[in-house]
Structures are given as C-alpha cells and as structure tokens.
mmCIF file of the C-alpha atoms, coordinates in Angstrom:
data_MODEL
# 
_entry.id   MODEL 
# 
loop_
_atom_site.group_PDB 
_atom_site.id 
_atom_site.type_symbol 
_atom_site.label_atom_id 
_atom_site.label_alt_id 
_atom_site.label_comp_id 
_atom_site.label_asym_id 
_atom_site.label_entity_id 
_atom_site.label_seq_id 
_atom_site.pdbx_PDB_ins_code 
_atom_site.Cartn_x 
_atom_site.Cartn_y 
_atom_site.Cartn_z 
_atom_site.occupancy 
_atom_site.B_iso_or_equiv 
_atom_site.pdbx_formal_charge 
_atom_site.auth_seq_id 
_atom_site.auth_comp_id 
_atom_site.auth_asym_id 
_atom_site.auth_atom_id 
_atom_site.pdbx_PDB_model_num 
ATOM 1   C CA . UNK A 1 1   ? 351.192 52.882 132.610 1.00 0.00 ? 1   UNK A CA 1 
ATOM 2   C CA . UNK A 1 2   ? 351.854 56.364 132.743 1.00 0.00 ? 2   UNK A CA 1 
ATOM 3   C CA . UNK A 1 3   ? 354.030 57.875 135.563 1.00 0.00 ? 3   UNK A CA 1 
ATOM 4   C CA . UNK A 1 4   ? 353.340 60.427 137.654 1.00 0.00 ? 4   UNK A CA 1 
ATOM 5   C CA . UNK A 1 5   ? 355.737 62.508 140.230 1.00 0.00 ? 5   UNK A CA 1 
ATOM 6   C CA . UNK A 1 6   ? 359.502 63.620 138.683 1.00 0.00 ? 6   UNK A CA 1 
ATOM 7   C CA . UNK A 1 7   ? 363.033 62.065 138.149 1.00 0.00 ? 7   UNK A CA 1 
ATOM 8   C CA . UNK A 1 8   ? 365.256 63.966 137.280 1.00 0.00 ? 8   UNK A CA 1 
ATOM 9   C CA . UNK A 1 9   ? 367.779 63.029 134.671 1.00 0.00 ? 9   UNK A CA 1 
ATOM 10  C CA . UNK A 1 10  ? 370.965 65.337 133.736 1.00 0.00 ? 10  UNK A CA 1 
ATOM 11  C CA . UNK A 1 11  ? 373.142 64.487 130.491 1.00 0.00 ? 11  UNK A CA 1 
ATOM 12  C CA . UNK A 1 12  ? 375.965 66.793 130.278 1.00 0.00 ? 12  UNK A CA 1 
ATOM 13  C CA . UNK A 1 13  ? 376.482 68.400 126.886 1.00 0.00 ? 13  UNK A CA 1 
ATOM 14  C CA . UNK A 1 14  ? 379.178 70.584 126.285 1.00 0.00 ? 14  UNK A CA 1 
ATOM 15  C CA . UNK A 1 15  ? 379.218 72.911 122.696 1.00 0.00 ? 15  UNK A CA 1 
ATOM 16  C CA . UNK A 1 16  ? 381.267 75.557 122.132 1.00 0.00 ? 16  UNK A CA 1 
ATOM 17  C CA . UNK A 1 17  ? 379.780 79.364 121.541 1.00 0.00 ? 17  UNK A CA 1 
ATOM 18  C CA . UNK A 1 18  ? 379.974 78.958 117.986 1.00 0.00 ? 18  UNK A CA 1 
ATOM 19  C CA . UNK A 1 19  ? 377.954 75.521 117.571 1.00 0.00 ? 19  UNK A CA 1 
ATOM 20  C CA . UNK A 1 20  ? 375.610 76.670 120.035 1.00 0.00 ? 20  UNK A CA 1 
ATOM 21  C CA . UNK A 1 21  ? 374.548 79.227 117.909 1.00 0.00 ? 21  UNK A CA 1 
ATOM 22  C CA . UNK A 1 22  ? 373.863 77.185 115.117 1.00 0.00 ? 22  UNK A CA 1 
ATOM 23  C CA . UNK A 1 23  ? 371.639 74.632 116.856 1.00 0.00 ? 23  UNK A CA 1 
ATOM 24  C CA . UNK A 1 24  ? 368.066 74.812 116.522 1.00 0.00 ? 24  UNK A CA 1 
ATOM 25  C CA . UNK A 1 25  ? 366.929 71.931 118.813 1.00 0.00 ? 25  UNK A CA 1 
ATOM 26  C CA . UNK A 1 26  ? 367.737 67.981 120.088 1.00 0.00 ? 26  UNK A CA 1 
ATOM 27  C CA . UNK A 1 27  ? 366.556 64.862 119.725 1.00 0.00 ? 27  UNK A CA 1 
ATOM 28  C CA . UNK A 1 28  ? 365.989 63.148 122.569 1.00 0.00 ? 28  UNK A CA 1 
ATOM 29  C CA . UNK A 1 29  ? 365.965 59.288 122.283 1.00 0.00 ? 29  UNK A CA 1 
ATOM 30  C CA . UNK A 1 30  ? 364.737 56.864 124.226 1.00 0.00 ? 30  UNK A CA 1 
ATOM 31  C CA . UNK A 1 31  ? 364.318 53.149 124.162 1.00 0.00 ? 31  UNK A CA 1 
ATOM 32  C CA . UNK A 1 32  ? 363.717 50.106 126.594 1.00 0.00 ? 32  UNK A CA 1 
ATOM 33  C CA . UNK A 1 33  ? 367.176 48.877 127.229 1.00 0.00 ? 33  UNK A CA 1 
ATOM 34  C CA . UNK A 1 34  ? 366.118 45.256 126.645 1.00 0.00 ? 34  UNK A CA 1 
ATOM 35  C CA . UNK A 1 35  ? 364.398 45.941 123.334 1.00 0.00 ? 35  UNK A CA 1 
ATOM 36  C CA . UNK A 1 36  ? 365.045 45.272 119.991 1.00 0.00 ? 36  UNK A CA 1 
ATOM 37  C CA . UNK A 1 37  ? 362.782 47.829 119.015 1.00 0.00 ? 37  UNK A CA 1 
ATOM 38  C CA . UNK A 1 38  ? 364.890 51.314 117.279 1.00 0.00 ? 38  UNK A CA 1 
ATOM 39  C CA . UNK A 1 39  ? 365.181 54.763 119.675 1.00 0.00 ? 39  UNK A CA 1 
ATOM 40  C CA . UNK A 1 40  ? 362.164 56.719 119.998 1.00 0.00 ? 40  UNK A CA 1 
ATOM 41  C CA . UNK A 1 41  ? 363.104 60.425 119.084 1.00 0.00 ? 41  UNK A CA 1 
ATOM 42  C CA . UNK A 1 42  ? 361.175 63.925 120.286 1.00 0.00 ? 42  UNK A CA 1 
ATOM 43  C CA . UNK A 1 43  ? 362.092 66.630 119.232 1.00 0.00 ? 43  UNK A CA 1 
ATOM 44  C CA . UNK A 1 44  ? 362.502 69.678 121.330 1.00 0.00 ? 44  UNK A CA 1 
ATOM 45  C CA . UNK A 1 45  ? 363.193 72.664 120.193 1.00 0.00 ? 45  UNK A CA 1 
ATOM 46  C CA . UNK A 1 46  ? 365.988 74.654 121.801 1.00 0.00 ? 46  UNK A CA 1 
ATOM 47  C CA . UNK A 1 47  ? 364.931 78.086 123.968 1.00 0.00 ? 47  UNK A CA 1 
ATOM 48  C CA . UNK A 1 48  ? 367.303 81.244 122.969 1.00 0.00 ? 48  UNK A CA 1 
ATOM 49  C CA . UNK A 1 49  ? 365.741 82.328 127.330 1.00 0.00 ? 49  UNK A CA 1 
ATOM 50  C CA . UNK A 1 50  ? 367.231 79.404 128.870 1.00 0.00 ? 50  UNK A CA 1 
ATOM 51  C CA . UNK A 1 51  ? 370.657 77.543 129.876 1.00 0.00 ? 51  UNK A CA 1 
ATOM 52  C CA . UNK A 1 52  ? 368.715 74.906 130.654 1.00 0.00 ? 52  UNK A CA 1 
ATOM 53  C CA . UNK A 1 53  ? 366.170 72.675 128.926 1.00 0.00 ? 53  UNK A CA 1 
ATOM 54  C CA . UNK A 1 54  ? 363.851 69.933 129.829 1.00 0.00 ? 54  UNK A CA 1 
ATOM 55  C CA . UNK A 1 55  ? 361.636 67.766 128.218 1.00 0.00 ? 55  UNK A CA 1 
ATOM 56  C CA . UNK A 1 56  ? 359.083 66.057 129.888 1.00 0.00 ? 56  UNK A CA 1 
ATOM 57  C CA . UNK A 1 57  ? 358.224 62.206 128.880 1.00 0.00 ? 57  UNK A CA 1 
ATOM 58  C CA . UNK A 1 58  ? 354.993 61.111 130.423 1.00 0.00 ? 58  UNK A CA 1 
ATOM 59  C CA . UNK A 1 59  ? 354.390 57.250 128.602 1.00 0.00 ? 59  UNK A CA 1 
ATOM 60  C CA . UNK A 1 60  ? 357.287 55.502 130.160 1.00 0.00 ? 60  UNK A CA 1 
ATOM 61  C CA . UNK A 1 61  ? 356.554 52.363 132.077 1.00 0.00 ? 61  UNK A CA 1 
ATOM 62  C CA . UNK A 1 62  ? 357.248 52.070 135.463 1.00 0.00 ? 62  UNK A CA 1 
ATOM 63  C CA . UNK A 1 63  ? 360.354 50.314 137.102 1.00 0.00 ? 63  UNK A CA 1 
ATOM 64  C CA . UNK A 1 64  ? 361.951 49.649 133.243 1.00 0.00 ? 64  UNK A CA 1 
ATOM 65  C CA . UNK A 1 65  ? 365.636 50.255 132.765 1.00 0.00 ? 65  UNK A CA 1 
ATOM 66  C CA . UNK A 1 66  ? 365.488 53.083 129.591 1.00 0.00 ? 66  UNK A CA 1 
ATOM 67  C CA . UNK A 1 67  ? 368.492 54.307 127.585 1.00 0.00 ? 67  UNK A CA 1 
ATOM 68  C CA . UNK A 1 68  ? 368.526 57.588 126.068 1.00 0.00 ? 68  UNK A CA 1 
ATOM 69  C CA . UNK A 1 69  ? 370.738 59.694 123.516 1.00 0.00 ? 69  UNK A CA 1 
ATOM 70  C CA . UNK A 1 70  ? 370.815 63.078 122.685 1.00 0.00 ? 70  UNK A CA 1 
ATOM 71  C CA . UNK A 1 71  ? 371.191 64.330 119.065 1.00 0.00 ? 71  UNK A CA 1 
ATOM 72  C CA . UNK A 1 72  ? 371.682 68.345 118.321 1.00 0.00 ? 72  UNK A CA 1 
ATOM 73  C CA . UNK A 1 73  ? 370.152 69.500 115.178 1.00 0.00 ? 73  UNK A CA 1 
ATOM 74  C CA . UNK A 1 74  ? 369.447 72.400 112.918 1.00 0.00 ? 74  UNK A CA 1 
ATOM 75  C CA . UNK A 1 75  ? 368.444 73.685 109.011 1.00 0.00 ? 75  UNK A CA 1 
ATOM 76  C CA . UNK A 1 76  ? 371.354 71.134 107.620 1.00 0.00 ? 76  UNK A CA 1 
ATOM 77  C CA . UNK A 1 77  ? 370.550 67.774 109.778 1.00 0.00 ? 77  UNK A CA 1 
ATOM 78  C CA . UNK A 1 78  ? 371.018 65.923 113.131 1.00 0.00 ? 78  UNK A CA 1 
ATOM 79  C CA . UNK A 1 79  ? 374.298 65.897 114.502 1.00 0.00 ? 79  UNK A CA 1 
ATOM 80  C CA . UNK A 1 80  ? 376.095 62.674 116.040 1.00 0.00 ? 80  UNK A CA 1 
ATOM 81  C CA . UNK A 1 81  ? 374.443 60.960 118.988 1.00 0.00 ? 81  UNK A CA 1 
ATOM 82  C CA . UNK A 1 82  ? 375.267 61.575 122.322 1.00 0.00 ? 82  UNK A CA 1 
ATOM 83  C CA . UNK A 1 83  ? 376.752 58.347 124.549 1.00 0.00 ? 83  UNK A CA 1 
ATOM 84  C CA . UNK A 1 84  ? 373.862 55.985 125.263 1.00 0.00 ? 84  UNK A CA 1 
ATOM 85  C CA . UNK A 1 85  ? 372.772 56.807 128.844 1.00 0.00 ? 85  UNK A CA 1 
ATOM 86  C CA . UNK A 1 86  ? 370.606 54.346 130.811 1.00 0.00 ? 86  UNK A CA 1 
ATOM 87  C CA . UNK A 1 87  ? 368.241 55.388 133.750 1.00 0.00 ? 87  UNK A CA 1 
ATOM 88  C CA . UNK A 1 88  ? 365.650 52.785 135.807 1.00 0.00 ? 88  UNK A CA 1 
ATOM 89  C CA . UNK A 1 89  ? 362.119 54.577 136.035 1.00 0.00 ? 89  UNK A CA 1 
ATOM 90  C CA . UNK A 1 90  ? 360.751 54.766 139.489 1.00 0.00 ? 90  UNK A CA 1 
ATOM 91  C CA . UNK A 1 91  ? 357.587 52.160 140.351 1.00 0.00 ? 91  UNK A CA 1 
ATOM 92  C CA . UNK A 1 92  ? 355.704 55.884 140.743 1.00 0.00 ? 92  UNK A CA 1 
ATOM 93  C CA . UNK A 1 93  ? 356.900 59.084 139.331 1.00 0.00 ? 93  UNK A CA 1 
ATOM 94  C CA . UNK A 1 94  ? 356.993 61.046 136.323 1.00 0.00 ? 94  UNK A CA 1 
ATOM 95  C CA . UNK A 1 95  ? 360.311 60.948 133.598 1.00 0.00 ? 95  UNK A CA 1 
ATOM 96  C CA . UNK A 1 96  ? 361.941 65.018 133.603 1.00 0.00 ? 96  UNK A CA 1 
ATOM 97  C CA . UNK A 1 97  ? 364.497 64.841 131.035 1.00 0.00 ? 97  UNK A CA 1 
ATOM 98  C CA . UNK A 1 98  ? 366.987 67.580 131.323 1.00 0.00 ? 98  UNK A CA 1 
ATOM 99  C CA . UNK A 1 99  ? 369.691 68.722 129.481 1.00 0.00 ? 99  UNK A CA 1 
ATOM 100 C CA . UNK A 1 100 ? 371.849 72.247 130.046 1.00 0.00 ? 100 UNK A CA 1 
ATOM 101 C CA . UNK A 1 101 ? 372.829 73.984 126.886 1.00 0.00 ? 101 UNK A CA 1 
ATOM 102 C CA . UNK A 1 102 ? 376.381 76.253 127.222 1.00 0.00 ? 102 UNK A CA 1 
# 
C-alpha cells in the first residue's frame, strides 16, 4: 500500500565544516522494526543549494512501526551509521524523510 499525504521525520546530524565538505551524499535506511529482513538503503545525493535535505519514500506500508539510519558517504566509502531511529507510519499519508546538513 502506498501512502499518500506527508510525515515529517527530522534526524539531527551534526558534522563539522570540514567533514561536510567532504560528503557527497547519505544513505538513508529503512526497515520494518519487527523484521528480520537487513536495512533498505537509498541513496541521496547531498545538494551544495541547501541546509536542508529530504528524501521522499513513497512504498511504506501504512500504520507499521519503521526504523531508519542515516549513513554519510563519499569517493572513499560510507561512514558509520547514525542511531537507529523508529517512526509509526500514519494509516494515510505519505513518508518525508528529512535530514538538515550543517
């Protein structure tokens, strides 16, 4: 079932000016908390216009408990994972996954 209106979601990620610079990009992962299944990672690709980012996931079922993780990466590799972050999807409304880069 694919969800229609927004929810907003805000992870807070803090980098310094110098790894900021050198980041090309996240990961965003995402996973049904209950699942055994491994994260699901998009990548997104990081605007030099733009403090903040967002990512829009549209295949997320409805009214399921999701966790999700952030990785940075660029030319060399992923970075660590964020902390695992877990947000209920409404019974209608679309997924807006946002993250603001410093």
């Amino acid at each position: 079932m694919n969800i229609t209106e927004p929810v907003y979601f805000f992870p807070q990620l803090s980098l310094d000016e110098d790894d900021a610079s050198n980041i090309d990009g996240f990961y965003v992962g995402y996973k049904i908390n209950a699942s055994p299944d491994p994260y699901t990672f998009i990548p997104v690709d990081k605007s030099h216009k733009s403090e903040v980012q967002s990512y829009e996931l549209t295949s997320l079922n409805r009214f399921t408990e999701y966790s999700f993780i952030i990785q940075a990466y660029n030319k060399r590799g992923a970075g660590p994972p964020s902390e695992t972050t877990s947000v209920r999807t409404l019974e209608f409304g679309k997924f807006l996954f946002c993250y603001p880069v410093n």
